[in-house]
The first five atom37 places (N, CA, C, CB, O) and aatype in JSON, in Angstrom:
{
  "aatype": [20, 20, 20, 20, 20, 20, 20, 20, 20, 20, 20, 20, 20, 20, 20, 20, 20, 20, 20, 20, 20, 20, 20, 20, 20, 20, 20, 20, 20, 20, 20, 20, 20, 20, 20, 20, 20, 20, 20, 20, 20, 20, 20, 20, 20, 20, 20, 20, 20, 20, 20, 20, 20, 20, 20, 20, 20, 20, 20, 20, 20, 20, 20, 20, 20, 20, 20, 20, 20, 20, 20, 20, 20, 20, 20, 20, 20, 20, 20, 20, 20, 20, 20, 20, 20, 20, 20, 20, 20, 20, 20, 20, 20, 20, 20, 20, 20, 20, 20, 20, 20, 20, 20, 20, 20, 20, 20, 20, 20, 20, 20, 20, 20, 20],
  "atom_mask": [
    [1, 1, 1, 1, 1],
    [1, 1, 1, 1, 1],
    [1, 1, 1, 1, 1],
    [1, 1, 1, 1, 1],
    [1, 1, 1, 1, 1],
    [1, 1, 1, 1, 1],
    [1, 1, 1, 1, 1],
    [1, 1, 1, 1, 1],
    [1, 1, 1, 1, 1],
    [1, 1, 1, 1, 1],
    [1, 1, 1, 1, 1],
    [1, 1, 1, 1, 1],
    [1, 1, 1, 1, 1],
    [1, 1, 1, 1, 1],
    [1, 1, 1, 1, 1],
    [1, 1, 1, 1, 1],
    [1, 1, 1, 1, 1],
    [1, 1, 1, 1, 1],
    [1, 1, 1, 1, 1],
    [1, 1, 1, 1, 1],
    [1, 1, 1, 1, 1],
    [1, 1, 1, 1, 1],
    [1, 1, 1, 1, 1],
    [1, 1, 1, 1, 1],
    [1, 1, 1, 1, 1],
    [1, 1, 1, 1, 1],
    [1, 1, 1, 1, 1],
    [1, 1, 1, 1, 1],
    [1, 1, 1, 1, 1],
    [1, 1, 1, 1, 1],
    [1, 1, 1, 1, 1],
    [1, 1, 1, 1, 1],
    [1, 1, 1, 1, 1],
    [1, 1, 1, 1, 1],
    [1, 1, 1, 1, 1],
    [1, 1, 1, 1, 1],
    [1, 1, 1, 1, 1],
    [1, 1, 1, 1, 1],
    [1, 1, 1, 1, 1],
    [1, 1, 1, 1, 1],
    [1, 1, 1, 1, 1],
    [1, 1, 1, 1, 1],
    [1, 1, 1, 1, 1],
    [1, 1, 1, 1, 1],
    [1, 1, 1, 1, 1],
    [1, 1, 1, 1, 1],
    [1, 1, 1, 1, 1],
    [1, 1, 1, 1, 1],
    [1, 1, 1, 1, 1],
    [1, 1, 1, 1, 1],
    [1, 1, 1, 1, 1],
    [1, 1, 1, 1, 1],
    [1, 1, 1, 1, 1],
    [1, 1, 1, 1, 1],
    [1, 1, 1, 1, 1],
    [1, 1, 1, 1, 1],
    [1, 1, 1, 1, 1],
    [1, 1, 1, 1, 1],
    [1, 1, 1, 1, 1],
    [1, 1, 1, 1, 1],
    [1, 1, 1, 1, 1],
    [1, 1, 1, 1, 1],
    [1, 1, 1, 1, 1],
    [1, 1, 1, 1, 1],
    [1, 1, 1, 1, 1],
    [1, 1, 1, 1, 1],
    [1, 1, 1, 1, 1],
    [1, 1, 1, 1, 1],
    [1, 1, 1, 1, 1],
    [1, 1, 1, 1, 1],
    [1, 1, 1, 1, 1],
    [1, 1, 1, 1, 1],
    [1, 1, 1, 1, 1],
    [1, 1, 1, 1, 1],
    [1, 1, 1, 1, 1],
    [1, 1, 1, 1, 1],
    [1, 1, 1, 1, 1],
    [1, 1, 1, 1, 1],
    [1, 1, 1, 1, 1],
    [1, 1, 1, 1, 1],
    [1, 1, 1, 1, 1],
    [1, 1, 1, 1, 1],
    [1, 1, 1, 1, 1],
    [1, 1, 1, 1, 1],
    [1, 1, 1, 1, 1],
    [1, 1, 1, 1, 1],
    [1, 1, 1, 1, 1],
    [1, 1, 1, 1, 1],
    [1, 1, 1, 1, 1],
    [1, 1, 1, 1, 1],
    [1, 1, 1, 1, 1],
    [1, 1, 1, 1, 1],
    [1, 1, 1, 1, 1],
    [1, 1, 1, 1, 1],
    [1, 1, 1, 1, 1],
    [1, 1, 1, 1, 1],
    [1, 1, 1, 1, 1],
    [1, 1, 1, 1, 1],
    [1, 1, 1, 1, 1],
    [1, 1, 1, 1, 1],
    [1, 1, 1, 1, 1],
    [1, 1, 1, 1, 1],
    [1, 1, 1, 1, 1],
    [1, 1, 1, 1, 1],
    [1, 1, 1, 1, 1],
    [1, 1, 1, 1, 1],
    [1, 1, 1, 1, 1],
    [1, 1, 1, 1, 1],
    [1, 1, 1, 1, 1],
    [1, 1, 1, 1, 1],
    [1, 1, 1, 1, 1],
    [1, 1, 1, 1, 1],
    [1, 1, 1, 1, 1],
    [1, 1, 1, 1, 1]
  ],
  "atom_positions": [
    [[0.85, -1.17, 0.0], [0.0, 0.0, 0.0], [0.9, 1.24, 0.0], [-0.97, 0.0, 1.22], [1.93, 1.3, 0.66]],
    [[0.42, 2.26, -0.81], [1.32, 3.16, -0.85], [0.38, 4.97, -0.3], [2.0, 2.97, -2.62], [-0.8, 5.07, -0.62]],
    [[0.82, 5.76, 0.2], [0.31, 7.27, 0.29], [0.55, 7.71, -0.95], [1.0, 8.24, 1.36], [1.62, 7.86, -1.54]],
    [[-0.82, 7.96, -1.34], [-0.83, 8.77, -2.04], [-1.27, 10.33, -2.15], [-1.18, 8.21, -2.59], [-2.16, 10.82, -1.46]],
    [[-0.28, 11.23, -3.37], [-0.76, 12.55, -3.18], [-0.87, 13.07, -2.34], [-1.56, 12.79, -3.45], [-1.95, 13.55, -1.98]],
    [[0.81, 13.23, -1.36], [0.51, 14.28, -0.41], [1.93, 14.85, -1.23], [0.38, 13.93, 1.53], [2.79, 14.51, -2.04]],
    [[1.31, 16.44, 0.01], [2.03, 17.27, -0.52], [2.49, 18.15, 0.77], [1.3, 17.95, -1.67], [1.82, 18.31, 1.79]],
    [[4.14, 18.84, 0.44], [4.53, 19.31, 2.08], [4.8, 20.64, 1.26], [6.12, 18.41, 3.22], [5.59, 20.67, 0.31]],
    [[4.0, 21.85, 1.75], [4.81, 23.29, 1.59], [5.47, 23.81, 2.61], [4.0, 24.36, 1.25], [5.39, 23.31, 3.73]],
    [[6.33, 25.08, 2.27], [6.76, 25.87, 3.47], [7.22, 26.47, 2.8], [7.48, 25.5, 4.57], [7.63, 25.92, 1.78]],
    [[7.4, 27.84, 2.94], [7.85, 28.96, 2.5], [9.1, 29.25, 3.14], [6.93, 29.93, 2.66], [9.15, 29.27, 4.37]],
    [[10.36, 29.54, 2.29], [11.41, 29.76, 2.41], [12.1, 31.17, 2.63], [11.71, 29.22, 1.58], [12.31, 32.08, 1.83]],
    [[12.3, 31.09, 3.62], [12.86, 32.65, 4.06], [14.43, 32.56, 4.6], [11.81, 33.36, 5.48], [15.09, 33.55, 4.31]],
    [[14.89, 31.86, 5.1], [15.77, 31.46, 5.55], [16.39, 30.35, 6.01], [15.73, 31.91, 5.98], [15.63, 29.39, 5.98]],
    [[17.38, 30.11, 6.39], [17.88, 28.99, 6.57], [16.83, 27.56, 7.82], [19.4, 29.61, 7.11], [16.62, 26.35, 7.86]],
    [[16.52, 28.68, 8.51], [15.47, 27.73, 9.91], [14.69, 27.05, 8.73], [14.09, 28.92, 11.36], [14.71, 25.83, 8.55]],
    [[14.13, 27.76, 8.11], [12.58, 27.29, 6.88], [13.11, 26.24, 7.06], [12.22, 27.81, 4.99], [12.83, 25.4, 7.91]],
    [[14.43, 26.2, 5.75], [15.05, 24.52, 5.34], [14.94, 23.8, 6.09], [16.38, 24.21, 5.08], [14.41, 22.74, 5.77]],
    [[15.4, 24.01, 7.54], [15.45, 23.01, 8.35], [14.26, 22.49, 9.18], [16.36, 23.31, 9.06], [14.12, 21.42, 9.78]],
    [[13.64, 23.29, 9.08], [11.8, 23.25, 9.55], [11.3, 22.22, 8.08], [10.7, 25.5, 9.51], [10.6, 21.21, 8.19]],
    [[11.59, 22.49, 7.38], [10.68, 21.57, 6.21], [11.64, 20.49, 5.79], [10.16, 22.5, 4.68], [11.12, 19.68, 5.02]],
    [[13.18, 20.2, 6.16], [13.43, 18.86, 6.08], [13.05, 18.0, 7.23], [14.7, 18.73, 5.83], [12.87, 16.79, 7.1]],
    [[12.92, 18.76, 8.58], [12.16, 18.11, 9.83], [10.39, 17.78, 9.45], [12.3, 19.38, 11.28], [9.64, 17.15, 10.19]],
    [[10.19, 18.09, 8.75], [8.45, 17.94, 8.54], [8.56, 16.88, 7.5], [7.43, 19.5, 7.91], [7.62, 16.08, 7.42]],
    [[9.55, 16.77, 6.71], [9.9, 15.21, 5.67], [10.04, 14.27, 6.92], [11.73, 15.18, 4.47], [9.24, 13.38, 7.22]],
    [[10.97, 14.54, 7.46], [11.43, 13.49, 8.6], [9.99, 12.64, 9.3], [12.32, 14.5, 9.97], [9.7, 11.45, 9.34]],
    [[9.33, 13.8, 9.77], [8.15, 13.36, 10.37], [7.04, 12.53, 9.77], [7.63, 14.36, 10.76], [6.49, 11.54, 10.26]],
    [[6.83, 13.12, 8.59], [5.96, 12.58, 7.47], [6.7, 10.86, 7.38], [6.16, 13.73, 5.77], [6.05, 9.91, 7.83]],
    [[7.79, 10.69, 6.89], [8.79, 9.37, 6.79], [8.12, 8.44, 7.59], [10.38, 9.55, 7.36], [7.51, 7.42, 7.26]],
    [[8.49, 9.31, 9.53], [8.2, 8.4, 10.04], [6.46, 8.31, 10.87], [9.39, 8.31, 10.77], [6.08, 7.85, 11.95]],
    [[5.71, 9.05, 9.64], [4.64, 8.79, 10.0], [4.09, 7.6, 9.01], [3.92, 10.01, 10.09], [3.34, 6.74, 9.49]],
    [[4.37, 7.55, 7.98], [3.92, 6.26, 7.02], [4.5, 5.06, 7.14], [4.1, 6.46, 5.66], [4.17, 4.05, 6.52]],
    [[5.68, 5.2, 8.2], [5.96, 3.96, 8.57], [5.6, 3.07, 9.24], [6.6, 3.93, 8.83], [5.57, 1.85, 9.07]],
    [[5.18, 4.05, 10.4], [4.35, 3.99, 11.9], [3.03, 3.15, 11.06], [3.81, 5.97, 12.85], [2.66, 1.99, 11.21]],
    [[2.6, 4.06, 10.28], [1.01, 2.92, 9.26], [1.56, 2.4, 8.37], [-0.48, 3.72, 8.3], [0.82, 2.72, 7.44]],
    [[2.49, 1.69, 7.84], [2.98, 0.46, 7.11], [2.34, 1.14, 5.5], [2.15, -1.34, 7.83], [1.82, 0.58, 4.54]],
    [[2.86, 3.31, 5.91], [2.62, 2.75, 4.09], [3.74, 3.74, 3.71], [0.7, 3.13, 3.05], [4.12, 4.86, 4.05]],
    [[4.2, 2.41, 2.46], [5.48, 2.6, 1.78], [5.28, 3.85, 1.29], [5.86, 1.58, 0.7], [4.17, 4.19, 0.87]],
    [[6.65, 4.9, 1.29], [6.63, 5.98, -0.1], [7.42, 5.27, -0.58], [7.07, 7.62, -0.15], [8.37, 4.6, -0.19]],
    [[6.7, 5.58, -1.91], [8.0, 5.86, -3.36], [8.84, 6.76, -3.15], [7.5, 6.4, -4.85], [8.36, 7.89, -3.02]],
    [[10.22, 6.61, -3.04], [10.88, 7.59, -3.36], [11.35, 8.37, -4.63], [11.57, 7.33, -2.89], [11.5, 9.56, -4.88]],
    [[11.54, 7.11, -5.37], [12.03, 8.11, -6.71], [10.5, 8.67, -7.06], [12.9, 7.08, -8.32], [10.51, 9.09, -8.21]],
    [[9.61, 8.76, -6.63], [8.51, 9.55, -7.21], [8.16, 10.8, -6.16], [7.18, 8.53, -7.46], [7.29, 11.66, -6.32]],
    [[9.01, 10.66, -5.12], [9.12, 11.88, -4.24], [10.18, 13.21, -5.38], [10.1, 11.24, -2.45], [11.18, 13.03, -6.07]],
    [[9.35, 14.48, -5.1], [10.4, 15.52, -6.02], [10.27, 17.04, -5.53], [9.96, 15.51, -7.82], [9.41, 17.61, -4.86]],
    [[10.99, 17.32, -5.89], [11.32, 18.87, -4.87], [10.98, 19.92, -5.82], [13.18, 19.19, -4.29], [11.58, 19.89, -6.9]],
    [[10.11, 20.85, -5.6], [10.05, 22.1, -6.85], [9.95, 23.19, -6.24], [8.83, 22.12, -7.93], [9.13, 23.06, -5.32]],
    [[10.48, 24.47, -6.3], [10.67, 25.75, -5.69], [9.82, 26.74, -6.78], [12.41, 26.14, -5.49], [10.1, 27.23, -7.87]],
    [[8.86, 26.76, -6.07], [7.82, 28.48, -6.64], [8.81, 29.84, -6.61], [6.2, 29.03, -5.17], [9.0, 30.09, -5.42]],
    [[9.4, 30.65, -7.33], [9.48, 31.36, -7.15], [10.15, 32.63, -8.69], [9.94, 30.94, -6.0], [10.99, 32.35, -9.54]],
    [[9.61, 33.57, -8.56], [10.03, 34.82, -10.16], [11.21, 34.98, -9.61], [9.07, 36.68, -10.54], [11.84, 34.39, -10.49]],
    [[12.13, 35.35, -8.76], [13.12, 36.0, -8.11], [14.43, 34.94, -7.67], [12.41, 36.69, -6.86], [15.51, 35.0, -8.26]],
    [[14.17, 33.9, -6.48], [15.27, 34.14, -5.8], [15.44, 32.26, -6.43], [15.16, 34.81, -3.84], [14.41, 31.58, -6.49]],
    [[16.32, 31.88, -6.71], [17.1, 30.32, -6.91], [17.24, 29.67, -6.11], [18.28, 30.16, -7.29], [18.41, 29.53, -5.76]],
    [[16.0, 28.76, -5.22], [16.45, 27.99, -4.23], [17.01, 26.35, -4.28], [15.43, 28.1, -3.46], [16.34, 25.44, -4.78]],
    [[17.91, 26.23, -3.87], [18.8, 25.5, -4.5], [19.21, 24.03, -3.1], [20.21, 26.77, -5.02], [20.27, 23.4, -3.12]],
    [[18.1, 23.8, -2.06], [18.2, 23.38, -1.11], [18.46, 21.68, -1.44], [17.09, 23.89, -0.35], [17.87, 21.13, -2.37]],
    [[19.16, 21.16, -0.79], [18.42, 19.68, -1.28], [18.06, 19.11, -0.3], [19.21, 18.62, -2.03], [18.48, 19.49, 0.79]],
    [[17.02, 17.87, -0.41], [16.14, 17.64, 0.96], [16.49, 15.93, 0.7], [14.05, 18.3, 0.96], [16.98, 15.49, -0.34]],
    [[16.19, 15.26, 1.66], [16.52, 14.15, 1.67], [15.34, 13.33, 2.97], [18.19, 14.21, 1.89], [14.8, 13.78, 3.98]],
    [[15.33, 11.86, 2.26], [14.59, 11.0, 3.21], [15.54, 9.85, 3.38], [13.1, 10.55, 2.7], [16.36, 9.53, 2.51]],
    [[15.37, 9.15, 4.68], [16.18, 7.82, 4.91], [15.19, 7.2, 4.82], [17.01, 7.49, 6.15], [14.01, 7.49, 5.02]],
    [[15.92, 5.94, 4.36], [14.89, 4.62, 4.08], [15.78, 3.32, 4.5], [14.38, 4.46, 2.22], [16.32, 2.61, 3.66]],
    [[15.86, 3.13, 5.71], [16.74, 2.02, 6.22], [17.78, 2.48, 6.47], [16.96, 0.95, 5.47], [17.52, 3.49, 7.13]],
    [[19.16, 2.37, 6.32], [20.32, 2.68, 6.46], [21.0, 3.62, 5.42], [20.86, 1.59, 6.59], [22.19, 3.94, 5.45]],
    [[19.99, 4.07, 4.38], [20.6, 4.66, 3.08], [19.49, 5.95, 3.01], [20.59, 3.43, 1.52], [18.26, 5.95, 2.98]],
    [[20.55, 7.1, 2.99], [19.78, 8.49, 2.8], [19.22, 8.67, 1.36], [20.78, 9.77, 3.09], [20.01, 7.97, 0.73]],
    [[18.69, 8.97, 0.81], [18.47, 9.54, -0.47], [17.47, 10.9, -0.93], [18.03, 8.46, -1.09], [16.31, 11.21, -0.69]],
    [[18.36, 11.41, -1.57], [18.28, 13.28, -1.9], [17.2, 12.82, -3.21], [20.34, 14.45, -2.58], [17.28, 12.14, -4.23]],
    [[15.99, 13.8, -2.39], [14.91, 14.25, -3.61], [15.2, 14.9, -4.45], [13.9, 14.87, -3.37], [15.57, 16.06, -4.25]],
    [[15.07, 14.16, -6.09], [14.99, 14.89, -7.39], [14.42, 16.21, -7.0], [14.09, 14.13, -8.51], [13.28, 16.32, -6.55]],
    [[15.2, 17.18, -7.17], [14.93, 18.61, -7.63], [14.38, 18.79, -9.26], [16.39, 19.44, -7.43], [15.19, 18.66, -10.18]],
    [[12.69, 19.15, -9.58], [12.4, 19.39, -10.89], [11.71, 20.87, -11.15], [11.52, 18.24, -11.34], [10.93, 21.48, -10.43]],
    [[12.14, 21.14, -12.13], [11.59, 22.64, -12.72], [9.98, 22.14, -12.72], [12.32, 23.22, -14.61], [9.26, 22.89, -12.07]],
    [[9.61, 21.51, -13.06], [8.38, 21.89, -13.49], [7.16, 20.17, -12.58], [8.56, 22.08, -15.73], [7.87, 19.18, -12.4]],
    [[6.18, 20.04, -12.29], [5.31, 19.07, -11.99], [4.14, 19.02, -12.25], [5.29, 18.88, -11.03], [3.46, 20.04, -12.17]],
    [[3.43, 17.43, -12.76], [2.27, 17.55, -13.12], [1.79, 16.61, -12.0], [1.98, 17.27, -14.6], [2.02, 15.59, -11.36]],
    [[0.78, 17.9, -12.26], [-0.55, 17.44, -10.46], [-1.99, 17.52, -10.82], [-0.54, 18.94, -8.79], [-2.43, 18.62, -11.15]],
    [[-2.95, 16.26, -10.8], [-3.6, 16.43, -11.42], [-3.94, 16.87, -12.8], [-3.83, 16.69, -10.9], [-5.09, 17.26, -12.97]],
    [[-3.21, 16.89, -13.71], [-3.56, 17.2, -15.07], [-2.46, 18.4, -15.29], [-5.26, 17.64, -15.28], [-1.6, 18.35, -16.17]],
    [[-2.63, 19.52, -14.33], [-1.7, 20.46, -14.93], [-0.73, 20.5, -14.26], [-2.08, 21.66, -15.12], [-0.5, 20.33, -13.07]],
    [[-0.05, 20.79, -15.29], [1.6, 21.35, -15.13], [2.32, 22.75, -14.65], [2.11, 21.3, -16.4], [2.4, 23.8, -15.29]],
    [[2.81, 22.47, -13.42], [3.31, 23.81, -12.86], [4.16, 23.81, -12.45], [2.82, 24.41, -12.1], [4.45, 23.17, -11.44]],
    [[5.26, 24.88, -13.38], [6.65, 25.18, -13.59], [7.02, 26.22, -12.17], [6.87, 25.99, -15.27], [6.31, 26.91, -11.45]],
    [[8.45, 25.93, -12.2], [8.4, 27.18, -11.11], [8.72, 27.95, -11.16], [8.72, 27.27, -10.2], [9.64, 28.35, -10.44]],
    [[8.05, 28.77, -12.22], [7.63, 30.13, -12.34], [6.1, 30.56, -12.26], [8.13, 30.55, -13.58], [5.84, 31.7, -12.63]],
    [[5.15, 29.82, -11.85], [3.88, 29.48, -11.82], [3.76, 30.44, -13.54], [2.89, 30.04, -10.14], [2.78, 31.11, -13.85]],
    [[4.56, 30.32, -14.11], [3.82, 30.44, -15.77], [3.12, 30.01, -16.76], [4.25, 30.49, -16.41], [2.82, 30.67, -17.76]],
    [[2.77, 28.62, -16.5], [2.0, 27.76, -16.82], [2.12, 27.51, -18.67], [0.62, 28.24, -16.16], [1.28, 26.94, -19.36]],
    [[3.33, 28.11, -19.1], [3.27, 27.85, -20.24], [3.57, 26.49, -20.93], [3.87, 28.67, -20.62], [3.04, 26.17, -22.0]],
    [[4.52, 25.67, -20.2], [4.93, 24.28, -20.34], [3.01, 23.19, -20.12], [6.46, 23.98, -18.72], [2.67, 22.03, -20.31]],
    [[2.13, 24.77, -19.54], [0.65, 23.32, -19.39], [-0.03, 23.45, -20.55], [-0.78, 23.5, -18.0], [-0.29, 22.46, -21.24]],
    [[-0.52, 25.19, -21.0], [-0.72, 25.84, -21.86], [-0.23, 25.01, -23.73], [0.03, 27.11, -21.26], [-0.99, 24.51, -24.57]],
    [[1.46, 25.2, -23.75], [1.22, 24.17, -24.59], [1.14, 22.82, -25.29], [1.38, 24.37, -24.81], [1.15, 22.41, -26.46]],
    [[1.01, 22.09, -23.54], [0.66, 20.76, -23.7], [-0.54, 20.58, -24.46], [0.54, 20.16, -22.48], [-0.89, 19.73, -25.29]],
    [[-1.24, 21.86, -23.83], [-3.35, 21.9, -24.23], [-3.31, 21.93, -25.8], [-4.54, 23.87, -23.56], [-4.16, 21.26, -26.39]],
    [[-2.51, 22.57, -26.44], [-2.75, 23.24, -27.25], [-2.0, 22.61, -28.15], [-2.65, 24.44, -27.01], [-2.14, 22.73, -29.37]],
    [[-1.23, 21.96, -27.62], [-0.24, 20.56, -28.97], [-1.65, 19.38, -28.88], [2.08, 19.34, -27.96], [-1.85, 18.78, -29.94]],
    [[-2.33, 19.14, -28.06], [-3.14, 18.35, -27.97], [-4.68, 18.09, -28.66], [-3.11, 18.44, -26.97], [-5.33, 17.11, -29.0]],
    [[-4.87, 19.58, -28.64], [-5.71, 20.38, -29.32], [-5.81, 20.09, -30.84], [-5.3, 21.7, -29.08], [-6.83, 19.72, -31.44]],
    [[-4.55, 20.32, -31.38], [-4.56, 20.48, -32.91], [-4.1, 19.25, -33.53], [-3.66, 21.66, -33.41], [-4.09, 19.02, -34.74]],
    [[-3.59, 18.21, -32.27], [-3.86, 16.53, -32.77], [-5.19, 16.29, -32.97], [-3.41, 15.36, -31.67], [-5.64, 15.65, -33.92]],
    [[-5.61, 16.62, -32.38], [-7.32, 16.25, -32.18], [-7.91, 16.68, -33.63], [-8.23, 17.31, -30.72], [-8.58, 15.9, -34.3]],
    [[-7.63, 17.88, -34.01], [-7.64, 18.38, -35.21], [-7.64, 18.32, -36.27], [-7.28, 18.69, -35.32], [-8.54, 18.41, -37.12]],
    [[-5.67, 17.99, -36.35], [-4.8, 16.84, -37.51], [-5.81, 15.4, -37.82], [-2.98, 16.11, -36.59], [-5.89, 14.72, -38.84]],
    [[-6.47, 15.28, -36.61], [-6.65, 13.56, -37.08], [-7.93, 13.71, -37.62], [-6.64, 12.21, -35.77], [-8.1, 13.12, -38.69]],
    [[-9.08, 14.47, -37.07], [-10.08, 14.69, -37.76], [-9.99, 15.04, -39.56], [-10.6, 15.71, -36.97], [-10.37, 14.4, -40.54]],
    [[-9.35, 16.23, -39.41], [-8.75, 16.14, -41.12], [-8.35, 15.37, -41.91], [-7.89, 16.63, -41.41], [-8.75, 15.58, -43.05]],
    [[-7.63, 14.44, -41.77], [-7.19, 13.43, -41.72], [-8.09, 12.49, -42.29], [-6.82, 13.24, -40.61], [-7.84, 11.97, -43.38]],
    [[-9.11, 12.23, -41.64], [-10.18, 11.12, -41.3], [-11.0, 12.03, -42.27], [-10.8, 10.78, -39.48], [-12.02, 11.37, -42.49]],
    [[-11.08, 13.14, -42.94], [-12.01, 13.38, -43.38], [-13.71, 13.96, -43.12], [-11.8, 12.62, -43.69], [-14.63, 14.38, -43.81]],
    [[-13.4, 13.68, -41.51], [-14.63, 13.62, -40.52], [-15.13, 14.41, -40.25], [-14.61, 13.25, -39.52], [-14.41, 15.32, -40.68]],
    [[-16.35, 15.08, -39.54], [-16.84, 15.59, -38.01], [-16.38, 15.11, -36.54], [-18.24, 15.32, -37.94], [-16.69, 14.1, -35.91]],
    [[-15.52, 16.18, -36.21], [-15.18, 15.37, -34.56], [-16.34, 15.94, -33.88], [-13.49, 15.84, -33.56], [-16.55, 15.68, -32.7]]
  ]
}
């Protein structure tokens, strides 16, 4: 059995933050353990919201005797859309819209009414 779809924020201001939100991984860890449910790790991933500042933290979970540092990714899809961290949404925008004009292509294609 696995948790699914959670999600940990915290807003980064300083160094405490980091260490406040790798202690809230910690906890989380050893709260799904405590209920016998596995995370995925390689599907655990780190993404920083922000127009301005490069946060560049890396966070990590233990899993037995072996630490392992969460993939840091520009961009994540949650529920359907995709959000970069620049909340610009253009990487979702033209997923829609490459998708769109398949839908399109193939009707033409086909000769059809979609």
């Amino acid at each position: 059995m696995y948790a699914d779809d959670a999600k940990v924020y915290r807003t980064i201001q300083s160094k405490m933050d980091e260490v406040s939100l790798q202690s809230t991984l910690n906890k989380l860890k050893e709260w799904s353990d405590t209920w016998l449910l596995k995370l995925n790790i390689d599907k655990c991933k780190v993404v920083s919201y922000s127009v301005r500042d490069k946060i560049n933290t890396a966070y990590y979970i233990t899993e037995g005797n072996s630490v392992q540092e969460l993939e840091r990714v520009h961009s994540i899809n949650d529920l359907g859309v995709i959000f970069d961290s620049a909340l610009s949404f253009r990487e979702h925008m033209s997923q829609k819209i490459n998708k769109a004009y398949s839908i399109v292509t193939t009707c033409w294609q086909l000769d059809s009414m979609c």
